[in-house]
N, C-alpha and C positions, 0 to 999 in steps of 0.2 A: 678253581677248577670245577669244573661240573662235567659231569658226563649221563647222558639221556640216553635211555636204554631206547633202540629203533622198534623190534619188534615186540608188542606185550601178549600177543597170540601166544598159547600156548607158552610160557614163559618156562623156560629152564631154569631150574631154582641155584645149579651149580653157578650158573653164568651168572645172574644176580649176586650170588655169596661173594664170586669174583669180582665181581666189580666194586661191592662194600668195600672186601679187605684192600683192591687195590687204592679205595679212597682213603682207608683209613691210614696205609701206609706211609710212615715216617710227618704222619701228624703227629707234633708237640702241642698244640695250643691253638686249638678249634672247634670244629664242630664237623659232622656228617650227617645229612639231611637226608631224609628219602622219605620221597612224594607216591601214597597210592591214592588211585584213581580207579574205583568199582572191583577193590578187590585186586588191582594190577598195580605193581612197582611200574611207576612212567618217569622218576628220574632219582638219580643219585645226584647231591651237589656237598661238592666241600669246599667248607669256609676255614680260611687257616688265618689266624692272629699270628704276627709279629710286631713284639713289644720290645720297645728300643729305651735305653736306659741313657741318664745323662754320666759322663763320664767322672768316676769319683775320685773327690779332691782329697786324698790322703795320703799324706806325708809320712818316711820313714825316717 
């Protein structure tokens, strides 16, 4: 999921916070990237890992 902020004019720092927490939301096992360009937040990208295990051979 990525999401690029449209307008970086005057940038609202609430709307930024917003958009973090909504990236960071209900990440388990990733990352949250955020790109400035001169001073200006120009995008939010989250990278989220899903790690898949083999199923375990044990016996009761």
């Amino acid at each position: 999921m990525s999401a690029t902020l449209r307008s970086v004019d005057h940038q609202d720092e609430t709307v930024i916070l917003r958009e973090i927490q909504t990236a960071l939301t209900g990440l388990r096992f990733g990352a949250v990237e955020i790109t400035v360009h001169n001073g200006q937040v120009v995008q939010i990208e989250r990278k989220e890992k899903f790690r898949l295990q083999a199923p375990s051979n044990k016996t009761s």
